[in-house]
Z-matrix of the N, CA and C atoms (Angstrom, degrees):
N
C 1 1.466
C 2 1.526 1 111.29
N 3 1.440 2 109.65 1 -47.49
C 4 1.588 3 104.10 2 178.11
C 5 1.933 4 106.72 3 -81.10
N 6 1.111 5 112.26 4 -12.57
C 7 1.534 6 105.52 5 -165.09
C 8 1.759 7 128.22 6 -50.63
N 9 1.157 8 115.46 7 127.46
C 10 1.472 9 114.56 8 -161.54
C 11 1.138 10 86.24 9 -63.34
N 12 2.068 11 84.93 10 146.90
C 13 1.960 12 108.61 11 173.03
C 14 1.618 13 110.94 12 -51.77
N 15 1.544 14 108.06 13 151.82
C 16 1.370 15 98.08 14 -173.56
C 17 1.871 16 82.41 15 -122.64
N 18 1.328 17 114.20 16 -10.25
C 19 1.666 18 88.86 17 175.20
C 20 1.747 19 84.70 18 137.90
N 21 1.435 20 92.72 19 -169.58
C 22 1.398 21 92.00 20 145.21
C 23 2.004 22 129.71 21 -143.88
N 24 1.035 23 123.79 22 149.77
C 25 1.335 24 125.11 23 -166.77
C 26 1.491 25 132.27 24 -8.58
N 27 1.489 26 81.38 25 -43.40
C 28 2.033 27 119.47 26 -159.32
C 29 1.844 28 84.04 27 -81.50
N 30 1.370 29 123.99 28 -27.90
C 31 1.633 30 105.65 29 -143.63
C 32 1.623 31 76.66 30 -76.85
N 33 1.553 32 157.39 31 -13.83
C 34 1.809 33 133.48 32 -158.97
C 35 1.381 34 104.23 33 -118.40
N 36 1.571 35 104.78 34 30.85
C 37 1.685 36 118.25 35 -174.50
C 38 1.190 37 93.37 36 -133.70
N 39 1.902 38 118.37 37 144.16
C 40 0.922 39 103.48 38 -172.24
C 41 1.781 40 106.16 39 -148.38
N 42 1.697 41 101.37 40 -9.67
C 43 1.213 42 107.37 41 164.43
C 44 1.936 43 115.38 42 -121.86
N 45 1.430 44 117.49 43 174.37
C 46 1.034 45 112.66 44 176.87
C 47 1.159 46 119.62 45 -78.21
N 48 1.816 47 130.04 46 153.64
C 49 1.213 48 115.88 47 178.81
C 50 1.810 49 114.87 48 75.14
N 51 1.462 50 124.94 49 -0.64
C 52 1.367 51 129.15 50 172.49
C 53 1.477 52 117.35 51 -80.52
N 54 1.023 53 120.57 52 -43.60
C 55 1.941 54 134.60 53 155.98
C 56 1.706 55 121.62 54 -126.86
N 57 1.050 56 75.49 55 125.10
C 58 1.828 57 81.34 56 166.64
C 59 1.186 58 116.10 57 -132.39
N 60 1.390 59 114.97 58 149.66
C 61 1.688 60 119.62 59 -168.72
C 62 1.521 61 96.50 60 -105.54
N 63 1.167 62 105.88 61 158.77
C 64 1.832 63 108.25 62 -165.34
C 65 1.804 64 91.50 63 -156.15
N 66 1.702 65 102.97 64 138.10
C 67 1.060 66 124.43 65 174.49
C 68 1.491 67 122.20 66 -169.96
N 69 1.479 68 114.84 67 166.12
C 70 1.518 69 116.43 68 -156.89
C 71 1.293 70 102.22 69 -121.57
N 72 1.363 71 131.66 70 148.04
C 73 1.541 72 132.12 71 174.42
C 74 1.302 73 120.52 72 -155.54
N 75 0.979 74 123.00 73 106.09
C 76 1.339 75 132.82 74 -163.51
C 77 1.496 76 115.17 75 -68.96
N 78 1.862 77 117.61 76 153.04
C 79 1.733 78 117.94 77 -166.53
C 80 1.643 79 104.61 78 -63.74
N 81 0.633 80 134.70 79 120.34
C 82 2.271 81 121.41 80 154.60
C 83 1.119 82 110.48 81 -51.58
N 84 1.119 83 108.99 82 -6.43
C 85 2.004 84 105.02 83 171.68
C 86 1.309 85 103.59 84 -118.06
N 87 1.672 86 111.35 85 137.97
C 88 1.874 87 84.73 86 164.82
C 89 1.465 88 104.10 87 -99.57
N 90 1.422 89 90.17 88 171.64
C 91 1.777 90 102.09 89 173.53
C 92 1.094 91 131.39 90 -59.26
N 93 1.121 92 139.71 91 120.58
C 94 1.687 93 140.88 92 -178.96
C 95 1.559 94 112.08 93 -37.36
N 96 1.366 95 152.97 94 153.74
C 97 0.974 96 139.10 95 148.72
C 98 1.616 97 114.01 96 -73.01
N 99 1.658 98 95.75 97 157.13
C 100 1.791 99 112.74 98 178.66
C 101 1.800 100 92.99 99 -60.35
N 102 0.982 101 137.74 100 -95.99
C 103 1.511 102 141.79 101 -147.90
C 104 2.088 103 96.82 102 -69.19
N 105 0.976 104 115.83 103 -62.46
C 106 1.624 105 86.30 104 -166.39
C 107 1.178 106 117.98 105 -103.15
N 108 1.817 107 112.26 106 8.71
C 109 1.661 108 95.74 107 -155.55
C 110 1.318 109 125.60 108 112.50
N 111 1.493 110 117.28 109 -66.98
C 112 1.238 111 121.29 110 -155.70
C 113 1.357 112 106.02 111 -61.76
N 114 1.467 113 121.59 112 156.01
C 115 1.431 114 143.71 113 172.39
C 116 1.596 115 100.23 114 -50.29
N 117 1.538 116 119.69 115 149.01
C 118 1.501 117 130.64 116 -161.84
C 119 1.412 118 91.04 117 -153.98
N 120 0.916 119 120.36 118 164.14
C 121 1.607 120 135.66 119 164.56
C 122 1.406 121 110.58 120 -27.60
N 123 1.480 122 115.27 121 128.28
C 124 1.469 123 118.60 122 161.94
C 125 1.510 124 123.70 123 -61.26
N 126 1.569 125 111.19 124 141.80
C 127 1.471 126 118.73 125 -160.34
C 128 1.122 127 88.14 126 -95.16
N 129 1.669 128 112.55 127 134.16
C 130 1.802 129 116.61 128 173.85
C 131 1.579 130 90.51 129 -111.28
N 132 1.364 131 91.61 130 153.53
C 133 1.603 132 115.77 131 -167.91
C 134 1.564 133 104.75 132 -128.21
N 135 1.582 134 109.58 133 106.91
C 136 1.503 135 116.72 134 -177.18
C 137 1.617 136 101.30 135 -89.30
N 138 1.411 137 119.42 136 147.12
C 139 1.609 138 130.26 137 176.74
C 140 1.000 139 118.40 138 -161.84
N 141 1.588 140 106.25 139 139.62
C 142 1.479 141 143.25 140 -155.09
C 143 1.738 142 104.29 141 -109.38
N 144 1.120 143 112.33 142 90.68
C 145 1.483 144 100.16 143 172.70
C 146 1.541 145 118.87 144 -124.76
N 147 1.467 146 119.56 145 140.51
C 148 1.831 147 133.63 146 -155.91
C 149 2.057 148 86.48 147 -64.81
N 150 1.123 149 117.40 148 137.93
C 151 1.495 150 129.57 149 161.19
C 152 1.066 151 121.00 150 -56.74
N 153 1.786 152 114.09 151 -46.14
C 154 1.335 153 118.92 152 174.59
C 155 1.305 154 120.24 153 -69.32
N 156 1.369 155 132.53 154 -68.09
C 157 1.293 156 141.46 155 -179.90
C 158 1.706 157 119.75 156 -81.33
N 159 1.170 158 92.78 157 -3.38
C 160 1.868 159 99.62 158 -174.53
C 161 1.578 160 104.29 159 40.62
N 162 1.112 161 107.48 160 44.19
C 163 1.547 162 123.46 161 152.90
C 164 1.588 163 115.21 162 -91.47
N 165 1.807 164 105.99 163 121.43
C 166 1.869 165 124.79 164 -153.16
C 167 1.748 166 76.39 165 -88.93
N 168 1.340 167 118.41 166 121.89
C 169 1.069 168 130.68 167 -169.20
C 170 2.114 169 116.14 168 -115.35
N 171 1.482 170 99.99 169 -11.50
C 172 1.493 171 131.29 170 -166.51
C 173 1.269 172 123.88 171 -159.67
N 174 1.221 173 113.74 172 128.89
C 175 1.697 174 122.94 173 156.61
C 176 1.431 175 119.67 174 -125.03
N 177 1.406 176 104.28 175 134.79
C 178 1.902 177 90.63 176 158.49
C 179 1.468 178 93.73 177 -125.53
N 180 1.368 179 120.59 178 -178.62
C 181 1.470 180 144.39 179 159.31
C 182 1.283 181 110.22 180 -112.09
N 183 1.601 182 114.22 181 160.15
C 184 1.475 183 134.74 182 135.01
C 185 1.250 184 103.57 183 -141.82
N 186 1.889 185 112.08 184 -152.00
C 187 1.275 186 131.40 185 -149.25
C 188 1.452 187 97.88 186 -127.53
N 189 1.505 188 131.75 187 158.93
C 190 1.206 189 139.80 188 131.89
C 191 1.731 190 97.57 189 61.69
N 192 0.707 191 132.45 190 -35.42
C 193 2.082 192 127.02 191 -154.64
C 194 1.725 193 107.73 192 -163.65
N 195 1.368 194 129.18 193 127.99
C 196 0.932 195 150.33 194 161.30
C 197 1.384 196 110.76 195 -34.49
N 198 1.736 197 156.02 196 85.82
C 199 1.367 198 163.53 197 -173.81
C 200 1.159 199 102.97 198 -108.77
N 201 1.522 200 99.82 199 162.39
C 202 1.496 201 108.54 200 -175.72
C 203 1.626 202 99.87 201 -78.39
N 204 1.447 203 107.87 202 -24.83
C 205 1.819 204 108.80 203 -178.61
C 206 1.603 205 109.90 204 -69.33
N 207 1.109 206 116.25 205 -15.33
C 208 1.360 207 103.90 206 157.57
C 209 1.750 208 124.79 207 -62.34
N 210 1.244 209 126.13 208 -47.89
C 211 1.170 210 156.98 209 -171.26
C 212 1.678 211 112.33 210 -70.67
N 213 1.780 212 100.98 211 -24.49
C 214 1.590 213 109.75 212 177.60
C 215 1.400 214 104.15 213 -101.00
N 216 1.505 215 107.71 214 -18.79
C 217 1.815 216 121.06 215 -176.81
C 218 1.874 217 101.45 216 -62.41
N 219 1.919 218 99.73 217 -54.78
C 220 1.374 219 105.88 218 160.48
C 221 1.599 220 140.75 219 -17.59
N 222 1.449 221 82.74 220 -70.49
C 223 1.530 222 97.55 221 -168.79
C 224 2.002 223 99.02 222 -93.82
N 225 1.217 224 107.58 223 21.69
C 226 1.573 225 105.08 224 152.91
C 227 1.195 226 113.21 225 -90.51
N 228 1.152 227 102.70 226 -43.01
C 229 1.469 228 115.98 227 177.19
C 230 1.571 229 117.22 228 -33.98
N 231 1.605 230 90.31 229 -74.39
C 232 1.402 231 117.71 230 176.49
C 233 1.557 232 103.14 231 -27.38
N 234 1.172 233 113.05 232 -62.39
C 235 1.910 234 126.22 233 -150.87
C 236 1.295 235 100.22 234 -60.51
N 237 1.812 236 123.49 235 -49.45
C 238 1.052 237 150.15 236 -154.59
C 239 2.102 238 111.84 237 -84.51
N 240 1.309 239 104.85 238 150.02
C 241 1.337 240 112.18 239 -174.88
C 242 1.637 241 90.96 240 -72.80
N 243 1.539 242 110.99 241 146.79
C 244 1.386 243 104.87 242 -165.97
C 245 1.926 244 92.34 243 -103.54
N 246 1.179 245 130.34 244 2.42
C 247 1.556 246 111.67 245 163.50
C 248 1.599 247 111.74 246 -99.31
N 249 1.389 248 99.08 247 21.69
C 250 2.146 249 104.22 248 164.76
C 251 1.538 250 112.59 249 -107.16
N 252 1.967 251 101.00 250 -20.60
C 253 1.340 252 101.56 251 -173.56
C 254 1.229 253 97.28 252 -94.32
N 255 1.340 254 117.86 253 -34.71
C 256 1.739 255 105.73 254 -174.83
C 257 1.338 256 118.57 255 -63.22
N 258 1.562 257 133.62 256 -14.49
C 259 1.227 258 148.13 257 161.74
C 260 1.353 259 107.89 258 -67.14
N 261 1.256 260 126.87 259 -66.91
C 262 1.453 261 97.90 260 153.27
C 263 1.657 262 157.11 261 4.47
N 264 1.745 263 113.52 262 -42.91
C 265 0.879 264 138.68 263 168.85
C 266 1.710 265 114.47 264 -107.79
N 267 1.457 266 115.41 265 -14.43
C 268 1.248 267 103.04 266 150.30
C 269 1.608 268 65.22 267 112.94
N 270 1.203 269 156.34 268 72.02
C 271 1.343 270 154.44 269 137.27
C 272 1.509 271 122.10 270 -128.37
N 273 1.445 272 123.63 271 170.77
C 274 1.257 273 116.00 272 -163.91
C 275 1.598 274 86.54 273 -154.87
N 276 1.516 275 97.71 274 106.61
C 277 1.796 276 106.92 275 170.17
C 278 1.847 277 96.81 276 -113.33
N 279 1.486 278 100.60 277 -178.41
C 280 1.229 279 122.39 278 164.30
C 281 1.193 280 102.22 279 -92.66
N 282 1.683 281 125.41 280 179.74
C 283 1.128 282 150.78 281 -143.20
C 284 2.210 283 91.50 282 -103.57
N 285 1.551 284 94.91 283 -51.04
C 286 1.188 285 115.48 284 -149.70
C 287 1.701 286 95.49 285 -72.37
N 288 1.452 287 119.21 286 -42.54
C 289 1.537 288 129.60 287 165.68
C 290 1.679 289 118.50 288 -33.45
N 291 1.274 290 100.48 289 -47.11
C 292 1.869 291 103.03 290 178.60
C 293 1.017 292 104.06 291 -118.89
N 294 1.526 293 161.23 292 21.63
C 295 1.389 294 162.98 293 -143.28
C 296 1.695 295 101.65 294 -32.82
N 297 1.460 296 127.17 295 -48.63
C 298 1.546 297 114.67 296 -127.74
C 299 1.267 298 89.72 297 -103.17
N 300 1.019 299 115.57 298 167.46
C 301 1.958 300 135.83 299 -177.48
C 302 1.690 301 105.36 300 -167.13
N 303 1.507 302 98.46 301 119.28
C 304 1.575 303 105.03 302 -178.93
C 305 1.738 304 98.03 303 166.66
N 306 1.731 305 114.11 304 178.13
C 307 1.181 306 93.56 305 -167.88
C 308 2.031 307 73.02 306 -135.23
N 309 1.252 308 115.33 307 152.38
C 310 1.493 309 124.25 308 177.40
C 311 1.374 310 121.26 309 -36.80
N 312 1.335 311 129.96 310 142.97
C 313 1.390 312 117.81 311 149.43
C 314 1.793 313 124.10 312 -64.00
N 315 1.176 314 106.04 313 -29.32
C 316 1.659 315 118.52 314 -165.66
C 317 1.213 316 113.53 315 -147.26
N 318 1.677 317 122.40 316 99.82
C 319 1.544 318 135.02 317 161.25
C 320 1.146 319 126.09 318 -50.99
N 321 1.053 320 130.59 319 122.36
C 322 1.695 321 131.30 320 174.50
C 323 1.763 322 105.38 321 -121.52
N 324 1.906 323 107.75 322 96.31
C 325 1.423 324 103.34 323 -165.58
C 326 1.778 325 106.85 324 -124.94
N 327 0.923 326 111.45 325 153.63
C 328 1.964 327 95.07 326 -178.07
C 329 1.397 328 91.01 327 -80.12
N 330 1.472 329 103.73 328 -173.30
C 331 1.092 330 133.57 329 156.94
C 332 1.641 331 145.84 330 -32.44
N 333 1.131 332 86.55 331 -0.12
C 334 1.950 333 106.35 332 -168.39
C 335 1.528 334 99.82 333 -103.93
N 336 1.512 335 109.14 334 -161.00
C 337 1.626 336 108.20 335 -179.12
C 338 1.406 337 130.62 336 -77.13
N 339 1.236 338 109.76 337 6.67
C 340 0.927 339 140.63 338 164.72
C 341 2.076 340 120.19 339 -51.89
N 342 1.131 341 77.88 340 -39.60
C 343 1.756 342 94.87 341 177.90
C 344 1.456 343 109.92 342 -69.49
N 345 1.260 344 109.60 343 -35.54
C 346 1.726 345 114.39 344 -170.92
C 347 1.549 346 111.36 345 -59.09
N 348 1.333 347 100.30 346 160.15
C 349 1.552 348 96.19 347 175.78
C 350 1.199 349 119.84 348 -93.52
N 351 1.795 350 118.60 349 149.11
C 352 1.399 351 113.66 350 177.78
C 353 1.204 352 144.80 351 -22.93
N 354 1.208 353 161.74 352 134.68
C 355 1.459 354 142.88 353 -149.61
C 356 2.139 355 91.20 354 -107.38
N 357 0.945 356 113.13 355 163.04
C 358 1.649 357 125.06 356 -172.58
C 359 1.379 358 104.98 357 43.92
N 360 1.572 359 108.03 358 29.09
C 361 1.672 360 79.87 359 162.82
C 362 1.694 361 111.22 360 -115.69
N 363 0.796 362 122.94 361 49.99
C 364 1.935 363 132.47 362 159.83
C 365 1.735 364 96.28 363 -95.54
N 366 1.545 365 85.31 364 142.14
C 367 1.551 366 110.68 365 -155.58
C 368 1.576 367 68.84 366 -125.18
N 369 1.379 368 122.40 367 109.58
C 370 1.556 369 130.41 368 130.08
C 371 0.953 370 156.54 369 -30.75
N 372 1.662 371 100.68 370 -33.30
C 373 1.660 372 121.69 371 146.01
C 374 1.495 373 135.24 372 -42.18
N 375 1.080 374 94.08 373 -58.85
C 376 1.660 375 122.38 374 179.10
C 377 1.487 376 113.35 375 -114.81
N 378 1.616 377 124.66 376 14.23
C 379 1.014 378 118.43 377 155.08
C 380 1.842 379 115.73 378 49.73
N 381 0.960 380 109.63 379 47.17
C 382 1.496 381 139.92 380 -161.53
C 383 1.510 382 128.76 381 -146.84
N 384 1.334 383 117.07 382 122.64
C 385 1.548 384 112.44 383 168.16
C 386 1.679 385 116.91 384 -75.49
N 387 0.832 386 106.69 385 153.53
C 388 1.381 387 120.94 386 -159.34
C 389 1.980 388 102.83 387 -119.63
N 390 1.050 389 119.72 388 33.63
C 391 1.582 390 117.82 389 -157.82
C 392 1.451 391 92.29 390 -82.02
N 393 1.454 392 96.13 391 178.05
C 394 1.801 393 100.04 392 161.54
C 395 1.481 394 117.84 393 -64.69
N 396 1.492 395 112.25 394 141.99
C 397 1.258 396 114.93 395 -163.00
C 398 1.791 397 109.02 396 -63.81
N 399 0.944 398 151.56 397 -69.73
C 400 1.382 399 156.26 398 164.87
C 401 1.789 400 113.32 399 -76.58
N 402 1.681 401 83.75 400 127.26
C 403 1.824 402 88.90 401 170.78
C 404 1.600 403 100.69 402 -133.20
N 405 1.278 404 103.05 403 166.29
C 406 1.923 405 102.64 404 -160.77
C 407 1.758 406 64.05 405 -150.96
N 408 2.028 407 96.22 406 138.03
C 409 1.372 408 108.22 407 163.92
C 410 1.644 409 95.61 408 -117.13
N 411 1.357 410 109.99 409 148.18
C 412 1.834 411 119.60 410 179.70
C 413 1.156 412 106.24 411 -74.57
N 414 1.641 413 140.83 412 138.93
C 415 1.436 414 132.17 413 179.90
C 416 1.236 415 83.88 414 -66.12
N 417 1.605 416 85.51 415 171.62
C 418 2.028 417 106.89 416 178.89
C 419 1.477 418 133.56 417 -69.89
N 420 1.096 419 134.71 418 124.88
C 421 1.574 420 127.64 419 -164.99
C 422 1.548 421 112.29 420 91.52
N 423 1.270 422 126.66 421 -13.67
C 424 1.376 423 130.06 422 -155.56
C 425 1.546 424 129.31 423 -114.86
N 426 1.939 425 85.09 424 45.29
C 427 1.838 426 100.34 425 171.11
C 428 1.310 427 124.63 426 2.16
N 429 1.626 428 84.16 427 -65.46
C 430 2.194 429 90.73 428 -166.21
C 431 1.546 430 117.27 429 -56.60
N 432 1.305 431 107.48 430 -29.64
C 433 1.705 432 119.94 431 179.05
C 434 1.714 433 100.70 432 -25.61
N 435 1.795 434 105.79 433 -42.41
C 436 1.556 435 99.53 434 -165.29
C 437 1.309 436 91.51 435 -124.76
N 438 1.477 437 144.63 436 39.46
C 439 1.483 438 147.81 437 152.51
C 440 1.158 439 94.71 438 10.10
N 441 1.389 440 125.11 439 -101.19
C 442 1.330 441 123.99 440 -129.92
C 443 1.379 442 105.46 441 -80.05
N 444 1.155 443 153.09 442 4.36
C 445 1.395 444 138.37 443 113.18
C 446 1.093 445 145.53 444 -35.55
N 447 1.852 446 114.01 445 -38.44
C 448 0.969 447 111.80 446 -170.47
C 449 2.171 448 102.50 447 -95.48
N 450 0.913 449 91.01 448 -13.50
C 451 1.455 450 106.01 449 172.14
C 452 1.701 451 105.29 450 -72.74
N 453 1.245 452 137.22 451 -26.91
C 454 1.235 453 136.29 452 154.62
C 455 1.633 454 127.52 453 -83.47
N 456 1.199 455 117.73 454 41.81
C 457 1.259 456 136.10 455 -167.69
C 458 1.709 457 97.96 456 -129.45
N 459 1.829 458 92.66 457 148.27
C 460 1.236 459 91.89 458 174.96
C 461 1.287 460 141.44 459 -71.82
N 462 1.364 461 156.82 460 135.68
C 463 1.408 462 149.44 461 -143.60
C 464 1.614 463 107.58 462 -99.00
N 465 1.367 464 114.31 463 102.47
C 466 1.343 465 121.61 464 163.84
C 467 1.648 466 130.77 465 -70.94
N 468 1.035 467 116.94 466 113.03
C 469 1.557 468 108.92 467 163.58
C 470 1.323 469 121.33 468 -95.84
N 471 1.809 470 112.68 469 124.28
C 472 1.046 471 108.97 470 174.84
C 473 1.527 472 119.15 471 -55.09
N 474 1.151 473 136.33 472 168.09
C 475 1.604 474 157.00 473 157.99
C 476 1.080 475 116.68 474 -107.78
N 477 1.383 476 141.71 475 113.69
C 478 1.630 477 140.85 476 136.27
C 479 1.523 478 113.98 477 -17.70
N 480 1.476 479 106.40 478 145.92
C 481 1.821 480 99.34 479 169.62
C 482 1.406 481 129.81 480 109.97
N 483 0.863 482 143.85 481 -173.08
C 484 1.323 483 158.21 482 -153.57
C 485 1.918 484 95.64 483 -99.11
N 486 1.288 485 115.17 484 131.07
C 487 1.638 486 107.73 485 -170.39
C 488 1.628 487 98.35 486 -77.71
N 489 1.518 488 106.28 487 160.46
C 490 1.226 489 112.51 488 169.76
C 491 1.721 490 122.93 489 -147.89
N 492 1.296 491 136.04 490 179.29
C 493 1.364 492 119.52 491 -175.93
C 494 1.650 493 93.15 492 -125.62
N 495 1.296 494 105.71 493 135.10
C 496 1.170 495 136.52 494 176.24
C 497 1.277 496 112.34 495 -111.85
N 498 1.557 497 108.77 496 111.50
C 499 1.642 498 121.60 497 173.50
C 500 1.542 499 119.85 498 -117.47
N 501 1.365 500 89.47 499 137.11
C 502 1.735 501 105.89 500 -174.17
C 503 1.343 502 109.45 501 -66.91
N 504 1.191 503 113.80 502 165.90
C 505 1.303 504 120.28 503 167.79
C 506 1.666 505 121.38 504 -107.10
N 507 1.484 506 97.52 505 31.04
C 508 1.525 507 113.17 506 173.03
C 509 0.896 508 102.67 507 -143.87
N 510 2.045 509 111.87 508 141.00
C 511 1.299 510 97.21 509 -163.31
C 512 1.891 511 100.16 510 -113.04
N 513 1.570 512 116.88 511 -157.30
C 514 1.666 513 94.69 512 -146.94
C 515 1.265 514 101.06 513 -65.19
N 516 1.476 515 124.15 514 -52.26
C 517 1.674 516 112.99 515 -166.37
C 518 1.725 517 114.28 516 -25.06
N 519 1.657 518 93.12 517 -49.90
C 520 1.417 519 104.11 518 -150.55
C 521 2.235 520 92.19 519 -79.41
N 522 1.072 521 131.22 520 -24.55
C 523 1.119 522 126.23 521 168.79
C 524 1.870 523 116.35 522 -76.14
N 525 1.366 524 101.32 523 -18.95
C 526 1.546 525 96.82 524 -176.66
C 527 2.205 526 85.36 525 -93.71
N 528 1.030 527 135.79 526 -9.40
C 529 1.310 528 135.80 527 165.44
C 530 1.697 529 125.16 528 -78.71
N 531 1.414 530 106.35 529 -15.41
C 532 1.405 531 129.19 530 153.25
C 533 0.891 532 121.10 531 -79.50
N 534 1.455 533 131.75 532 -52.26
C 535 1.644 534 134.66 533 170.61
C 536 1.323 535 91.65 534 -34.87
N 537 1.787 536 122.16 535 -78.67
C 538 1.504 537 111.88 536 -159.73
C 539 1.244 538 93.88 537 -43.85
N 540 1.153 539 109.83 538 -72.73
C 541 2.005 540 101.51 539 -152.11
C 542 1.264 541 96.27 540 -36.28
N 543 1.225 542 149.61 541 -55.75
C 544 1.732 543 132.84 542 -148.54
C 545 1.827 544 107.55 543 -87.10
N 546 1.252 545 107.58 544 -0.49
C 547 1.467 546 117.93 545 175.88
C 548 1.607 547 88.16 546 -101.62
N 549 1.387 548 152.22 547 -86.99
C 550 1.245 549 141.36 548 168.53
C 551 1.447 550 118.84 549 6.49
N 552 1.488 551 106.52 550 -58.39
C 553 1.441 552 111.36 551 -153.83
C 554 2.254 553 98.02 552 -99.56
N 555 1.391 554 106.55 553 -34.78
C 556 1.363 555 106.91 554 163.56
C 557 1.581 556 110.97 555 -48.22
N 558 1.285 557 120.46 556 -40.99
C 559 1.679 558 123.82 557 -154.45
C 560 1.956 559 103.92 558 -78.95
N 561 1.266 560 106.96 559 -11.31
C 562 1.518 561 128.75 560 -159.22
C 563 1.705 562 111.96 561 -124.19
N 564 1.640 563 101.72 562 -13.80
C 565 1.918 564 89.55 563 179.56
C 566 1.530 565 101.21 564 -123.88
N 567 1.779 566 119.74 565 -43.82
C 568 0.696 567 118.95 566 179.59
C 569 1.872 568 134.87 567 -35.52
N 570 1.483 569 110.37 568 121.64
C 571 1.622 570 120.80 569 -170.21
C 572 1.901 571 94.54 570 -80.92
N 573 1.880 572 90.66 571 112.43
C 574 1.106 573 118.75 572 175.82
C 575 1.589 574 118.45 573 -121.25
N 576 1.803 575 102.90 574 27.58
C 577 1.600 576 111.82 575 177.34
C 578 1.762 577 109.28 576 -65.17
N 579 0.891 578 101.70 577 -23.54
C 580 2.154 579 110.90 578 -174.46
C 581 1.577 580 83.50 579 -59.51
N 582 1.300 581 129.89 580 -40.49
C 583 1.684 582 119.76 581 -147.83
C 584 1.616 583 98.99 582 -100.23
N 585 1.587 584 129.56 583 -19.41
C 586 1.186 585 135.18 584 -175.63
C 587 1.759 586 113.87 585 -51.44
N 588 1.141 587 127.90 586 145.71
C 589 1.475 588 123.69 587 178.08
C 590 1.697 589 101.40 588 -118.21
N 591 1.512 590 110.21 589 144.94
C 592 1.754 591 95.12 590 169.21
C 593 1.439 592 132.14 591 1.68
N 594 1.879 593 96.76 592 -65.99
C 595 1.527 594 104.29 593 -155.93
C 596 1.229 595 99.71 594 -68.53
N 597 1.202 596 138.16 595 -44.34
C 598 1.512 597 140.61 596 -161.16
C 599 2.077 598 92.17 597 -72.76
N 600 1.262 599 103.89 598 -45.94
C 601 1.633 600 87.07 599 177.03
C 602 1.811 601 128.26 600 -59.17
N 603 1.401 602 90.40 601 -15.10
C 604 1.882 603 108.34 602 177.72
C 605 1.229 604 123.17 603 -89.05
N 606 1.719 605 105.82 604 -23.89
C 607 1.422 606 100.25 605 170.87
C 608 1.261 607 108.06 606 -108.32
N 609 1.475 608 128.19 607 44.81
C 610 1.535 609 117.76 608 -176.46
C 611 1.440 610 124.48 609 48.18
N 612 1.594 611 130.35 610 49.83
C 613 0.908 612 112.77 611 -170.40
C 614 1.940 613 111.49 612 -94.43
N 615 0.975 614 137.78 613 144.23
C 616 1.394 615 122.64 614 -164.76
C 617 2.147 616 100.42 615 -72.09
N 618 0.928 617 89.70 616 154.52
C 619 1.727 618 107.76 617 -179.52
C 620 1.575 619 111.82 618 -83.19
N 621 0.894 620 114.55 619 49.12
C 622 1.259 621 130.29 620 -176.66
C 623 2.003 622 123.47 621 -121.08
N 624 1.130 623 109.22 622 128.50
C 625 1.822 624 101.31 623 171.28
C 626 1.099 625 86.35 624 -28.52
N 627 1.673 626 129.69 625 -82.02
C 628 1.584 627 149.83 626 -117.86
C 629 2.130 628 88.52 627 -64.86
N 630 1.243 629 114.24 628 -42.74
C 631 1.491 630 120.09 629 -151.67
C 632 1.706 631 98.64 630 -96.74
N 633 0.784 632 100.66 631 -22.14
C 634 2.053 633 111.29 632 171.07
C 635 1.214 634 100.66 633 -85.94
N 636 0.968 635 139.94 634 -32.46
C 637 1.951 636 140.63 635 -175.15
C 638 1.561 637 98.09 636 -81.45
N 639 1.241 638 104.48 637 -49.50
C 640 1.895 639 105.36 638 177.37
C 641 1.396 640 108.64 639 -58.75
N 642 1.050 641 143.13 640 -33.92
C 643 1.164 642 148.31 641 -133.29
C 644 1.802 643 94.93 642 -109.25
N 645 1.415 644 101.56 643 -49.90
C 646 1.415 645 104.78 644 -167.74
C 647 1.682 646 108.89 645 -79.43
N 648 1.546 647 99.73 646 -36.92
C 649 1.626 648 107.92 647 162.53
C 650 1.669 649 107.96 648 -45.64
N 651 1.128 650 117.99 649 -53.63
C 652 1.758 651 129.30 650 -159.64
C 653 1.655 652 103.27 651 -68.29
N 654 1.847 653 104.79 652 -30.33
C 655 1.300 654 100.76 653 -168.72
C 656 1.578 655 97.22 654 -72.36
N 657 1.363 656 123.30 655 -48.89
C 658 1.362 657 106.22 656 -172.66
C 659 1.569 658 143.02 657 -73.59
C-alpha cells in the first residue's frame, strides 16, 4: 500500500506485439451438455493481451483444468488469420474486426502451464526448440505483475454459503462463441486514454485497444 510508484508496465515497451501478458479463467457457469443439458466441465478460456495497448490479441480454450494445450490453442490463434479461425467455431467476422496475425516477441506467464514450452515446436534439423524467443514467469501471488490481462477477465462475485454449480444455458461451442464476441467488442469500446501519448492525441487517434494497435501498426 505504501510502496513507491514503480511506473507503469507499458512505460519499457515500446512497440506492438513486444510483450504480452497471458492468462486463463475459467466460466462460473458450466456449459450445458449437447444431448441432455446437464452441466459438463467448466470451459477455461486462455488470453493473449498486447502490454502496450491492452489490445486481447488471442484466445484458446479447454475443459475442466488449466493445460498447457490451452496456451498452444492460444498462440494458434495468434499465428493464424483470425477470419479462418473464427470459422472454425462456426462464425463469420470481417478482416478489419481482428486485423493482427503474429505470435509475441516476449511472454509474460505465471506459474501454471502456461510456462511450458510450445508442443511441436523441435525442429529436427537443428535439433532445437524453436519457442518464443523471451518468457518472463510472474512471482507467486502477484496478479498485478500482468495487470492488463488480468483486468480483462471476467468478474466473479463471491457468494456466502454452501457451494453450488451453476449451469448456463449455452452450451461450450456457443460460450467459447461469446468469448469472441466479448473480446471483439472489448478491443473496440474499451477507454484506453491512460495509454495514449501526445502524438496519438494530435492526430485524432480513437482511445481504444483497437485505435492504439492501428496506430502503432501504421507507425512501423
Amino acid at each position: 500500500k505504501f510502496a513507491a510508484q514503480k511506473g507503469r508496465f507499458s512505460e519499457n515497451v515500446s512497440n506492438f506485439m513486444e510483450r504480452s501478458e497471458e492468462d486463463a479463467e475459467y466460466s462460473k457457469a458450466r456449459p450445458a451438455g449437447l444431448i441432455h443439458g446437464s452441466p459438463i466441465e467448466p470451459l477455461v478460456t486462455t488470453r493473449a493481451v498486447d502490454s502496450l495497448t491492452g489490445y486481447q490479441f488471442a484466445l484458446g480454450f479447454g475443459y475442466a483444468r488449466e493445460d498447457s494445450q490451452a496456451y498452444n490453442d492460444m498462440m494458434f490463434c495468434a499465428a493464424i488469420d483470425k477470419v479462418e479461425w473464427c470459422e472454425l467455431f462456426g462464425m463469420t467476422i470481417e478482416h478489419e474486426q481482428w486485423p493482427t496475425k503474429g505470435l509475441p516477441q516476449h511472454r509474460v506467464t505465471d506459474r501454471g502451464p502456461g510456462m511450458k514450452l510450445e508442443a511441436e515446436r523441435y525442429d529436427p534439423a537443428t535439433q532445437k526448440f524453436s519457442g518464443t524467443p523471451l518468457r518472463e514467469i510472474t512471482p507467486t501471488g502477484q496478479g498485478q505483475s500482468k495487470a492488463a490481462v488480468e483486468t480483462s477477465n471476467e468478474k466473479v462475485t463471491k457468494i456466502e454459503g454452501s457451494s453450488m454449480i451453476v449451469t448456463s444455458h449455452l452450451n461450450s461451442i456457443q460460450m467459447m462463441q461469446r468469448d469472441i464476441s466479448r473480446l471483439l467488442e472489448a478491443n473496440q469500446t474499451i477507454d484506453a486514454s491512460e495509454r495514449m501519448t501526445p502524438e496519438m492525441k494530435r492526430e485524432g487517434v480513437r482511445p481504444t485497444p483497437n485505435g492504439l494497435m492501428k496506430w502503432y501498426v501504421r507507425r512501423v
